[in-house]
C-alpha positions as CSV (number, residue, x, y, z in Angstrom):
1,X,-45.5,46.8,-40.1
2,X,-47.3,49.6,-40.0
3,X,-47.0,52.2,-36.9
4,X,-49.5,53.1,-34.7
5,X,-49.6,57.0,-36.6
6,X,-49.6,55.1,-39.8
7,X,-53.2,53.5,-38.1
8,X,-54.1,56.8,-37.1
9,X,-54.0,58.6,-40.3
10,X,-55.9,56.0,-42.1
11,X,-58.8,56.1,-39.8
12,X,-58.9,60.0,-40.2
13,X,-58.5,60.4,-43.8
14,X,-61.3,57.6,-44.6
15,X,-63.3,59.4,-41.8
16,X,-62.8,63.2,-43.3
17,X,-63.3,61.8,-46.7
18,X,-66.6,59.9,-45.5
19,X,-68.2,63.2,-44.4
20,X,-67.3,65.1,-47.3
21,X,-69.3,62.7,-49.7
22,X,-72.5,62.6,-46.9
23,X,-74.4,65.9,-48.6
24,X,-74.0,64.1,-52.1
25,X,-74.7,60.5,-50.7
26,X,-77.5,62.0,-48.8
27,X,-79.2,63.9,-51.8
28,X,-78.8,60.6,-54.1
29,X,-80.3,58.2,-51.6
30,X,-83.5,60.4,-51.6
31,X,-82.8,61.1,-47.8
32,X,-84.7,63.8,-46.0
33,X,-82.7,66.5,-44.7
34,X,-83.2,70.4,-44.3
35,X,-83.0,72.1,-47.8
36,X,-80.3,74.1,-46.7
37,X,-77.9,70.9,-46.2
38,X,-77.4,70.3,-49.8
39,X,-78.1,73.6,-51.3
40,X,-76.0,76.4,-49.4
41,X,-73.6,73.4,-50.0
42,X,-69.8,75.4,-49.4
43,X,-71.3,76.8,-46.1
44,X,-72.8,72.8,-45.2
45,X,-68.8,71.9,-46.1
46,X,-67.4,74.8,-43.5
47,X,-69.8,73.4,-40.8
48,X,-68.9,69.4,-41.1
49,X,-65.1,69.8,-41.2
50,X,-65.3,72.8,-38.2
51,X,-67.7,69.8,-36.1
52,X,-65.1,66.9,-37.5
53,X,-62.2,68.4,-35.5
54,X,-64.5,68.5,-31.9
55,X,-64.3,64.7,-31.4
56,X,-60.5,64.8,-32.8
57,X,-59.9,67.7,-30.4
58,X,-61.2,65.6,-27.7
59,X,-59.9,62.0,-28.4
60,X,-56.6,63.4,-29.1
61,X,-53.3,65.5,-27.9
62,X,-50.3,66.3,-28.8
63,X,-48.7,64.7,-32.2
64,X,-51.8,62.3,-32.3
65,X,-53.6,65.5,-33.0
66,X,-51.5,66.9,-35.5
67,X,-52.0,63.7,-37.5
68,X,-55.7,63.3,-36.9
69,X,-55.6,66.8,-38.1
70,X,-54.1,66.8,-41.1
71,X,-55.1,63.4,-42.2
72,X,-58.3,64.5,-41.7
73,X,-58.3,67.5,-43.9
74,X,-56.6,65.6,-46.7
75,X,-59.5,63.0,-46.9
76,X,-62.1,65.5,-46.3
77,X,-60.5,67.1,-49.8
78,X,-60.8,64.0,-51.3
79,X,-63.6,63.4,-50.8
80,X,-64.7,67.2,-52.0
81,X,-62.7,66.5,-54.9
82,X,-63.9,63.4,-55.7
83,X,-67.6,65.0,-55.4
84,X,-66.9,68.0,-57.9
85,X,-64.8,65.4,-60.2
86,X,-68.4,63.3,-60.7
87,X,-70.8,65.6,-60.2
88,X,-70.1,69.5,-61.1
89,X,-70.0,71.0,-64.8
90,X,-67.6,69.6,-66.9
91,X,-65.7,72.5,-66.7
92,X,-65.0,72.4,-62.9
93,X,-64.4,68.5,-62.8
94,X,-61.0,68.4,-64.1
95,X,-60.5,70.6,-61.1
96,X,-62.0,67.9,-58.7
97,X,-59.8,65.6,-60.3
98,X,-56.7,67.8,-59.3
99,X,-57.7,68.2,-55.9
100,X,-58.0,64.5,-55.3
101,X,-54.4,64.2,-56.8
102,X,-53.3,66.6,-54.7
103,X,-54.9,65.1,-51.5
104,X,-53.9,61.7,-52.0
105,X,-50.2,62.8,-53.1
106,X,-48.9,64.6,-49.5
107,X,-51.5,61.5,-47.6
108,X,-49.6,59.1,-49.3
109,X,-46.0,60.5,-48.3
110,X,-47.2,60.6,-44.3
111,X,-48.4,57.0,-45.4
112,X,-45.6,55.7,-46.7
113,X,-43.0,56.9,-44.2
114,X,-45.3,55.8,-41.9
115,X,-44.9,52.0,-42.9
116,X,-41.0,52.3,-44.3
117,X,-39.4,54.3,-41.8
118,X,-41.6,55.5,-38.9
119,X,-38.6,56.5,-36.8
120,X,-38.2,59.5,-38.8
121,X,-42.1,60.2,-39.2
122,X,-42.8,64.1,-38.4
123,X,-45.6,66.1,-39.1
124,X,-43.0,67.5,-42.3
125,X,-43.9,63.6,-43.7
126,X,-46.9,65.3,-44.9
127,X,-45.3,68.1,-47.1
128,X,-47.7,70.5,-46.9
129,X,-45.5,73.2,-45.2
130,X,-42.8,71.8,-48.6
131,X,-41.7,75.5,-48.7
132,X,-43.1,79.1,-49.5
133,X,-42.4,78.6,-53.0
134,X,-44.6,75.7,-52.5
135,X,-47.9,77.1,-51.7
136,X,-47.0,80.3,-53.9
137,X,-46.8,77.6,-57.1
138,X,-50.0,75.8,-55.9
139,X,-52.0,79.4,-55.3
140,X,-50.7,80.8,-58.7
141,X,-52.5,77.5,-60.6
142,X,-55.6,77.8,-58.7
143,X,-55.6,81.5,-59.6
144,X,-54.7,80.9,-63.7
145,X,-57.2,77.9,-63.3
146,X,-60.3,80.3,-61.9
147,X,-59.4,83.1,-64.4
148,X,-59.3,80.8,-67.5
149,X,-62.4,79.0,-66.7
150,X,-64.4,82.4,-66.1
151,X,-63.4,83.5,-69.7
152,X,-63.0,80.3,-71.4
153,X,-64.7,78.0,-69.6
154,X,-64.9,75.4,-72.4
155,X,-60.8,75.5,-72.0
156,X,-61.0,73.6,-68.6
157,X,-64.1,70.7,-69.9
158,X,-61.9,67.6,-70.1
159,X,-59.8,66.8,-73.1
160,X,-56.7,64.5,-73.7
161,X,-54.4,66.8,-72.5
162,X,-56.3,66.4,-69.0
163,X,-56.2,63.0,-68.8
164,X,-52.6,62.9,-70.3
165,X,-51.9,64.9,-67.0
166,X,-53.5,62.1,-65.2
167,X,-52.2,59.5,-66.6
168,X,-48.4,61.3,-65.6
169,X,-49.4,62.2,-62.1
170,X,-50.4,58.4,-61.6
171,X,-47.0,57.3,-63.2
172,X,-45.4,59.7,-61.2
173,X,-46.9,58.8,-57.8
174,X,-46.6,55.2,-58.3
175,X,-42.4,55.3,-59.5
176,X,-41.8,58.0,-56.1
177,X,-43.7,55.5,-54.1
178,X,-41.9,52.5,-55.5
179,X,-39.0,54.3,-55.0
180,X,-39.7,55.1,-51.1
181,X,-40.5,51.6,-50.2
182,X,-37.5,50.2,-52.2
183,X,-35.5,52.3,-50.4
184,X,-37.2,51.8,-47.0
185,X,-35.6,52.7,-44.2
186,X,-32.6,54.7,-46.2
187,X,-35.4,57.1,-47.9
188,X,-36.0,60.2,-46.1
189,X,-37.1,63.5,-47.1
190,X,-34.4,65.5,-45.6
191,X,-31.1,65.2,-47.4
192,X,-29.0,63.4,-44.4
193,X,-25.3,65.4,-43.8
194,X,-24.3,62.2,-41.6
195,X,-23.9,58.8,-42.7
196,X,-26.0,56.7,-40.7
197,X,-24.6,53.0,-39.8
198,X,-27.6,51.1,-41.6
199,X,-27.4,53.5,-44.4
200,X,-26.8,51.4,-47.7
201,X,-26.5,52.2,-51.1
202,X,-29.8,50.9,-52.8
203,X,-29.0,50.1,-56.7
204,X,-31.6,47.8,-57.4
205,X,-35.5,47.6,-58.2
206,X,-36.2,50.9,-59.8
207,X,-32.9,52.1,-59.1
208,X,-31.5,50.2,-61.7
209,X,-33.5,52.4,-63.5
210,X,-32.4,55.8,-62.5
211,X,-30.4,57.0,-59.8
212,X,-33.0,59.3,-58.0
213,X,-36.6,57.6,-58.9
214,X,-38.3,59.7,-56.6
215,X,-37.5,62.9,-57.3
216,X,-37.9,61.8,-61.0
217,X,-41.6,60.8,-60.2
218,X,-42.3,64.4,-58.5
219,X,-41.2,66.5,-61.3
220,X,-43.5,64.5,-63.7
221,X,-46.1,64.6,-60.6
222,X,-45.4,68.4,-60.7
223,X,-46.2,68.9,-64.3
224,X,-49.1,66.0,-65.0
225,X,-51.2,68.6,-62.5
226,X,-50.9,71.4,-64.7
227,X,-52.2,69.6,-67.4
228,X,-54.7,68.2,-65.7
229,X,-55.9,71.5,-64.9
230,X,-55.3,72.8,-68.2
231,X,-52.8,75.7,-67.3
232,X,-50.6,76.7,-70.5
233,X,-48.9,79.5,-67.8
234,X,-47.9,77.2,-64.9
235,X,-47.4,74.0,-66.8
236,X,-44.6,75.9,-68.3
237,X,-43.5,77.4,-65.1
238,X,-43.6,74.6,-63.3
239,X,-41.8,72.4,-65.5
240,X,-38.5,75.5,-65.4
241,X,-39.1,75.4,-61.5
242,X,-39.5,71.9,-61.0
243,X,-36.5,70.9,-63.1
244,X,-34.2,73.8,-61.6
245,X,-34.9,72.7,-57.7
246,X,-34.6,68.9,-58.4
247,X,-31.5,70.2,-60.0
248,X,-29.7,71.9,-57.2
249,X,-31.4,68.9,-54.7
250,X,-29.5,66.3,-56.8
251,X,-26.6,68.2,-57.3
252,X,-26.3,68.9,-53.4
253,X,-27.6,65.5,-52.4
254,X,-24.8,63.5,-54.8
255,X,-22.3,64.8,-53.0
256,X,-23.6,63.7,-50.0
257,X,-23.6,60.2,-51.5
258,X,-19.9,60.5,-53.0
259,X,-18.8,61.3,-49.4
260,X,-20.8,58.2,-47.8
261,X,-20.3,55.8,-50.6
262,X,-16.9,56.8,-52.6
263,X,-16.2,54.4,-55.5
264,X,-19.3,52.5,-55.1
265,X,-21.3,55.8,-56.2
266,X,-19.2,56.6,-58.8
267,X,-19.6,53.4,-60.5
268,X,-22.9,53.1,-60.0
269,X,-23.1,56.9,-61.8
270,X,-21.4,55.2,-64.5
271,X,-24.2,52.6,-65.0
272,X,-27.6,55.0,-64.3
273,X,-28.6,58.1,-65.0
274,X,-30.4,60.3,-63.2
275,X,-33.9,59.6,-65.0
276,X,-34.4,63.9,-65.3
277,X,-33.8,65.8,-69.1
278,X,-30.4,67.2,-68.5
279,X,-29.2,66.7,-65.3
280,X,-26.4,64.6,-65.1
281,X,-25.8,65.2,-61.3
282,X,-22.5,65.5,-59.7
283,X,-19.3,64.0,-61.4
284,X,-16.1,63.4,-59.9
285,X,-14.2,63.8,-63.2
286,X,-15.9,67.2,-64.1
């Protein structure tokens, strides 16, 4: 059952993503309002989200805050993203479409901890503060994005490579999220150092498939939104970085799992793979 933060977050992020659609909604409906509402439209974004966070302020403290917070700023980029993604030049909607990814990817991971295992639920649950590394990656293809588009715009109008990149960040998102609620209550984002008591070794559903689903679905995440931006650089960077961190995390983490599980891990190596190119994981007998 859902927790009461779970509740929370989906009020916020369907309220944030509400008021970032009301100048477009507003405009298309025919609706009288100053000119200045829908045509000095980044400054008309600025004001809404700075007057979204008074009531939250108010009604809230503490971690109910942070949530309303957050959850709020994700669905208010959703919604932005969603706007550019129908309505802008076709060479900025592929970046709409990104930023609605983006948005619904670290909502998603508060979301689902929220329901599977809310006793571990944090404000980390939302990833945004993943690492340094992190925002440096995301910054770096906003910047190649911008750059391209101002000298070759027609590079970012949308193309098959773009909607290839969709079409993997959707796989992606759906296997790490299939993979969190098969899990459940074992899945956490932090590599656990103690064995818990009602920690169990899950080998079925898409575990039978590969050992580490969910890291699996966020490398080909990872890449799909390079392509969906269009970004020969980081595409190529972020498939090397991607593929080197979910190498030391699976290296580091199946160790963890040989100590908790002994034989049972080892077989179960035997029968599944790891579901990444090339990384075989931790073996006993190497």
């Amino acid at each position: 059952m859902l927790c009461y933060y779970g509740k929370l977050s989906i009020f916020c992020f369907i309220l944030g993503s509400s008021i970032a659609v009301l100048p477009e909604v507003l405009s298309r409906l025919k609706i009288n309002v100053p000119e200045v509402y829908v045509n000095a439209i980044w400054l008309t974004h600025l004001l809404q989200y700075a007057i979204l966070n008074v009531p939250l302020l108010i009604a809230f403290r503490g971690f109910s805050y942070q949530v309303a917070l957050r959850a709020a700023f994700l669905g208010y980029a959703f919604g932005i993203g969603a706007t550019i993604s129908l309505t802008a030049p076709l060479s900025w909607q592929m970046f709409g479409v990104y930023i609605t990814v983006l948005a619904t990817f670290h909502y998603t991971e508060f979301l689902s901890i929220a329901w599977i295992n809310p006793s571990t639920l944090c404000i980390d649950s939302f990833i945004l503060n993943h690492s340094v590394a992190y925002g440096v990656a995301a910054c770096s293809s906003w910047i190649e994005f911008m750059l391209e588009r101002y000298y070759f715009p027609m590079m970012k109008e949308p193309s098959f490579v773009s909607y290839f990149g969709l079409t993997l960040c959707i796989c992606g998102e759906l296997l790490r999220k299939l993979a969190m609620f098969t899990a459940k209550h074992n899945f956490n984002h932090i590599v656990q150092s103690e064995k818990m008591e009602n920690h169990e070794l899950v080998t079925h559903g898409v575990y039978k498939i590969c050992r580490h689903p969910s890291y699996v679905g966020w490398f080909y995440w990872s890449v799909g939104t390079q392509l969906i931006l269009q970004n020969p650089f980081c595409a190529l960077a972020y498939t090397l970085i991607s593929w080197n961190f979910f190498h030391d995390r699976i290296l580091n983490e199946e160790i963890t799992l040989l100590n908790f599980f002994g034989q049972d891990y080892v077989d179960y190596q035997k029968e599944v793979g790891t579901g990444l190119p090339f990384i075989s994981g931790y073996k006993l007998n190497l």
